[in-house]
N, C-alpha and C positions, 0 to 999 in steps of 0.2 A: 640652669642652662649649662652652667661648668659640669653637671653631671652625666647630662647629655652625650657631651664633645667629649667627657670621655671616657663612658662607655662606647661611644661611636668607636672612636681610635681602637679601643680594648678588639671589639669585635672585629675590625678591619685588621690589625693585627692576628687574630686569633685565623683570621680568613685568609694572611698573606701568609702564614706559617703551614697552614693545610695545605696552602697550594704546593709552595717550596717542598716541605716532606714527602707529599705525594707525586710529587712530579719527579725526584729525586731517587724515590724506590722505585716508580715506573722505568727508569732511566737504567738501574739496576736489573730488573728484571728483564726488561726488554737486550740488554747485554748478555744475559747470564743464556735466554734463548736463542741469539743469536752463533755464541759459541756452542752451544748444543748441536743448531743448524748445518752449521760449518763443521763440524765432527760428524755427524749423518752423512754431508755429501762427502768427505774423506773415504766414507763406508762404504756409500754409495759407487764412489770412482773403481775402487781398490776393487770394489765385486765384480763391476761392471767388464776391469782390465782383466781381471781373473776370467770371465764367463765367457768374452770375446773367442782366445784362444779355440776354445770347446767348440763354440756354434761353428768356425768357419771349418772344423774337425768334421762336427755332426751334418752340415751345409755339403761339403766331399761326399762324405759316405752317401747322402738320399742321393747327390748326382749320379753317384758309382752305381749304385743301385737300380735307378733307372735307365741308365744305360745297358747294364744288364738285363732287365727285363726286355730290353728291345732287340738284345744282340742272341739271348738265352731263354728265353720263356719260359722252360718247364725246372733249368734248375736256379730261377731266378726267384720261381714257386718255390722249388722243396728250400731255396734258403730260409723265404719269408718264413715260413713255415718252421722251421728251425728257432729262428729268431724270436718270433712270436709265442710258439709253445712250448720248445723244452728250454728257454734262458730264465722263466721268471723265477 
């Protein structure tokens, strides 16, 4: 009976021990992705502040453009035209 109770303990111990370890390098791990995370959207911001700039540049120019097409038609064409085949 004493051999029983304690191998029971043994194993309930061996059981509390796997939990503690592994719940403990989950705890780790899930930290160590979270700063990963948090360093992505740092990446993510910095690119986003960086690109902003651009679009509301490249956002102008299609207005300009289309405005042109409505006030100039034909050298609204030879620009596209320009733009299109001799910049690549």
């Amino acid at each position: 009976m004493i051999k029983i109770l304690v191998t029971a303990l043994i194993v309930s111990q061996l059981i509390l021990f796997t939990q503690v370890y592994f719940t403990s390098e989950s705890q780790k791990e899930t930290q160590a992705y979270k700063v990963k995370c948090d360093s992505l959207q740092k990446v993510s911001d910095s690119l986003y502040a960086e690109l902003y700039p651009c679009s509301i540049e490249l956002n102008r120019h299609q207005v300009a453009y289309q405005l042109f097409l409505q006030r100039n038609p034909k050298a609204a064409e030879q620009y596209g035209n320009i733009i299109s085949n001799e910049t690549e």
